[in-house]
C-alpha positions as CSV (number, residue, x, y, z in Angstrom):
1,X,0.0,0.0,0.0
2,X,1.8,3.5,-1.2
3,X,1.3,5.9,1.2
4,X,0.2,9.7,-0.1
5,X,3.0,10.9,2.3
6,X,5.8,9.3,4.1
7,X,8.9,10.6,6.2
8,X,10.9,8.8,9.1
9,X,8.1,9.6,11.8
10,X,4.8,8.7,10.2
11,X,2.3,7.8,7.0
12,X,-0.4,9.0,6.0
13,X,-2.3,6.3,4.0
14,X,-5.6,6.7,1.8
15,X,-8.2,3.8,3.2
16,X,-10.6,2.3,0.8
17,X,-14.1,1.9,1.5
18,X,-14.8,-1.9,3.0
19,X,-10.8,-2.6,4.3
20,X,-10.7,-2.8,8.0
21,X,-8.5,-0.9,10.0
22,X,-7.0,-3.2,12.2
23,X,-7.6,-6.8,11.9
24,X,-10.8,-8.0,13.1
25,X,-12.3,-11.4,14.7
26,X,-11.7,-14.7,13.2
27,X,-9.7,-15.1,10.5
28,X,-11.6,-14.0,7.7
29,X,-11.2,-10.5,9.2
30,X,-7.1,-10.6,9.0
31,X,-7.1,-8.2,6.1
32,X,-6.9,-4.8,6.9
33,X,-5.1,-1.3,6.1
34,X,-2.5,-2.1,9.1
35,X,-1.5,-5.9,8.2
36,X,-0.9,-4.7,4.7
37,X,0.9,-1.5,5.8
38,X,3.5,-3.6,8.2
39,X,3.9,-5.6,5.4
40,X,6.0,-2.6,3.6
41,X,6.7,-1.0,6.9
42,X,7.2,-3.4,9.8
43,X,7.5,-0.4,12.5
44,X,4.4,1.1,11.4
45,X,2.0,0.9,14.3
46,X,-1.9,2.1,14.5
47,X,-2.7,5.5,16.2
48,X,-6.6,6.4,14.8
49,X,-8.8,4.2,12.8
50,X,-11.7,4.4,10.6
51,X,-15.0,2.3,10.5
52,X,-14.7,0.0,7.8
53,X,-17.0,0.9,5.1
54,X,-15.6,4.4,6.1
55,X,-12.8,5.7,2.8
56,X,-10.3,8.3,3.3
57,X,-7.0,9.7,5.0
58,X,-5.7,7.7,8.2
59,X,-2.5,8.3,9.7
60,X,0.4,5.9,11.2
61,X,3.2,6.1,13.3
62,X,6.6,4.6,12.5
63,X,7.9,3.6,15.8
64,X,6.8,3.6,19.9
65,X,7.8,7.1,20.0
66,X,6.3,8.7,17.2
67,X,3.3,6.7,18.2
68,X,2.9,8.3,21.8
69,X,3.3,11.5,20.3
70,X,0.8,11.1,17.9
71,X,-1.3,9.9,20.2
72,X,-0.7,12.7,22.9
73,X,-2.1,14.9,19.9
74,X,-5.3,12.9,19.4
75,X,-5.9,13.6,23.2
76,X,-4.8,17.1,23.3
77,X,-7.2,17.2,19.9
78,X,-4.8,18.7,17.7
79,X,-5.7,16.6,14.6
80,X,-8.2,18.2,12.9
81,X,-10.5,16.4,10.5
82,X,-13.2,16.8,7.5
83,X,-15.3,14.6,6.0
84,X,-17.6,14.4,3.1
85,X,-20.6,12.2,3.6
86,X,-24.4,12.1,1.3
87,X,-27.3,11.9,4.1
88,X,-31.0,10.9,3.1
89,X,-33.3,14.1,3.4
90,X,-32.4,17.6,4.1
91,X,-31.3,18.6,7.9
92,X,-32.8,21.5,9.1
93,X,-30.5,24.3,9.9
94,X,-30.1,24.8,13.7
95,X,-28.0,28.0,15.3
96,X,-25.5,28.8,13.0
97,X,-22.0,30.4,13.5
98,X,-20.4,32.9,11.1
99,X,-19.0,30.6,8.8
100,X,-22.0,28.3,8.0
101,X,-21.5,25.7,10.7
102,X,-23.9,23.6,12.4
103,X,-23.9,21.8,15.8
104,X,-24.8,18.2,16.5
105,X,-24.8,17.5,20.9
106,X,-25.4,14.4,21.8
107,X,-23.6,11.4,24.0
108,X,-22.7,8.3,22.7
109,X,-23.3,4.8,24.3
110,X,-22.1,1.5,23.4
111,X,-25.6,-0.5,22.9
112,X,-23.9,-4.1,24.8
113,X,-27.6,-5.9,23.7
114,X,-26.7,-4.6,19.9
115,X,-23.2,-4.2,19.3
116,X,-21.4,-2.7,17.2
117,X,-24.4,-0.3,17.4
118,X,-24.0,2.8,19.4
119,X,-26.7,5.1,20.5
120,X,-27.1,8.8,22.0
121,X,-27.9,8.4,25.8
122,X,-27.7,10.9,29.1
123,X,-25.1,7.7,30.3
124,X,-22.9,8.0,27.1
125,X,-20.0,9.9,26.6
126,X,-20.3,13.8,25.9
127,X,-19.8,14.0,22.0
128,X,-19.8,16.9,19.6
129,X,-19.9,17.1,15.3
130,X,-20.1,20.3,13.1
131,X,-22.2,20.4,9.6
132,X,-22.5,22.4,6.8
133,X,-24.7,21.5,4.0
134,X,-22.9,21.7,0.2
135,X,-25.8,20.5,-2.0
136,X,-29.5,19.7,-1.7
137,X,-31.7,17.4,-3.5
138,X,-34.9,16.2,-3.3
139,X,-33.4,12.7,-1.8
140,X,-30.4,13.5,-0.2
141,X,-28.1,16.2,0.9
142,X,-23.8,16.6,0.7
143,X,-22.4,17.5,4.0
144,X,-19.3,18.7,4.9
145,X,-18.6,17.0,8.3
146,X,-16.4,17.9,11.2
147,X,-15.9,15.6,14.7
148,X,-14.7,17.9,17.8
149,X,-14.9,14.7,19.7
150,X,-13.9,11.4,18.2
151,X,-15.9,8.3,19.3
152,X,-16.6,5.4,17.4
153,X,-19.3,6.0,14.8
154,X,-20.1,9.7,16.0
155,X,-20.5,11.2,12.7
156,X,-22.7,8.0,11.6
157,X,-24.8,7.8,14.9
158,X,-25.2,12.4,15.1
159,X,-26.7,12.2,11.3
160,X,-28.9,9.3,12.4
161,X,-29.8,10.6,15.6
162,X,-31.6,14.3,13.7
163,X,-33.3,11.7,11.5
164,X,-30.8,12.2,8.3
165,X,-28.9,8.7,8.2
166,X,-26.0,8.3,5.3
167,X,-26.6,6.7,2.4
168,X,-25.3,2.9,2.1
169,X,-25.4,3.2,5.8
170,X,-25.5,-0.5,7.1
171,X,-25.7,-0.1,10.9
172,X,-27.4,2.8,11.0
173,X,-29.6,3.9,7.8
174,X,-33.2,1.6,7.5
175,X,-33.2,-0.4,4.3
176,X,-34.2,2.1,1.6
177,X,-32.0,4.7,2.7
178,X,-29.6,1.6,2.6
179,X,-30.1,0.9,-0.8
180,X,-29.1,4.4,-2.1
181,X,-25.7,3.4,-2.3
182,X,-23.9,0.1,-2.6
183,X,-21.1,1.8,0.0
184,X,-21.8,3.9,3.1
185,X,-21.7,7.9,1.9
186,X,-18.5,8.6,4.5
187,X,-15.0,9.7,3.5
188,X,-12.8,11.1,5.4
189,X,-11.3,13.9,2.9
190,X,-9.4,16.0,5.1
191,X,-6.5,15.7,8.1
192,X,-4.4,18.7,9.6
193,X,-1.7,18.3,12.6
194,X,1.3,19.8,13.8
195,X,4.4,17.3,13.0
196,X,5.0,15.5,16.5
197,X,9.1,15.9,15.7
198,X,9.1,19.4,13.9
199,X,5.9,21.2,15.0
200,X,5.1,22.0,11.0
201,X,1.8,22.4,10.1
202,X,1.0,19.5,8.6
203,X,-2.2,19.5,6.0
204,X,-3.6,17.1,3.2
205,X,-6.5,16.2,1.7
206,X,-8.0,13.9,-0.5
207,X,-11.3,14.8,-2.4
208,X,-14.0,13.1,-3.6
209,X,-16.6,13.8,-6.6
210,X,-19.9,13.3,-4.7
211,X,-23.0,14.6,-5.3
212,X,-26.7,14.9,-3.6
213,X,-28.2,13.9,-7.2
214,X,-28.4,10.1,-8.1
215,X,-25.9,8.0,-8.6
216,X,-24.3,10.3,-5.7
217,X,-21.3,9.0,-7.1
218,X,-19.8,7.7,-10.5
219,X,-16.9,6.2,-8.9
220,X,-17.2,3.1,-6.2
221,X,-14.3,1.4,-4.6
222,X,-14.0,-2.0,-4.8
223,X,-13.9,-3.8,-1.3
């Protein structure tokens, strides 16, 4: 796998759409973005992941130390991402700030009965995304996402939660909104962070051509 950029402290890597992060259960779930980076790079190790069915930017670590201090800027939230994503409907605009943003509170909860599902509930943990709205169509609307708080499946479970799942959605979206899109509508298209050895402004970005009108896209990864 060629990483989009590589020095002696890190990779960042462009994750297709139905590759695992990390390997999963059982060993049909061995394949996965980190297996085949270690295969190139044996010091690589993981520091963020994305859902599955979730494409775009993810960043690695080459070595303990880089790792911790990637890490350290995870928790200090330093790493600041975008994402693109198609959501059945059109959101209703809440309070708005001066640059077109949009507010999504609401805590996340591990549903044990359910898993991997994840609801909002008062005994979850306090999470936070930001939306803007690109494009509007009858069916569906392009966002521009942004997670100030980073737990697993926020973006997915905040669209779902406001009634506005994403398209191809399999966890979350109910069966038509499903069939929209033979891959969930998520990509993670930007990532920005201070080097963890330099302190330069590290910033790249990976686009995709998505739109609110059907087919939404004309380009699908294979998985």
């Amino acid at each position: 796998m060629t990483p989009v950029f590589e020095d002696a402290h890190l990779l960042v890597l462009a994750k297709p759409s139905g590759l695992l992060s990390v390997p999963g259960r059982g060993p049909d779930k061995q394949d996965c973005l980190s297996k085949r980076v270690q295969d190139r790079y044996p010091e690589a190790l993981v520091v963020h992941r994305l859902d599955q069915d979730t494409s775009g930017l993810i960043l690695m670590a080459r070595g303990i130390e880089a790792q911790r201090r990637l890490s350290r800027l995870f928790e200090t939230r330093q790493v600041h991402k975008r994402y693109m994503a198609v959501v059945h409907g059109q959101p209703t605009p809440t309070e708005v700030d001066e640059a077109g943003w949009h507010t999504i509170d609401g805590p996340i909860l591990l549903d044990w009965e359910r898993r991997p599902i994840h609801i909002i509930s008062p005994e979850g943990k306090p999470s936070r995304s930001r939306w803007r709205a690109l494009q509007s169509s009858e069916t569906a609307t392009l966002l521009e996402l942004e997670p100030v708080t980073g737990r697993t499946h926020q973006l997915r479970v905040h669209l779902q939660s406001i009634g506005h799942p994403m398209l191809g959605d399999s966890l979350y979206a109910p069966p038509q909104v499903r069939a929209l899109s033979p891959r969930l509508m998520l990509h993670a298209r930007d990532l920005g962070f201070p080097h963890p050895f330099t302190d330069e402004a590290m910033t790249f970005s990976l686009p995709v051509d998505w739109s609110a009108q059907p087919p939404y896209s004309f380009q699908f990864e294979a998985t």
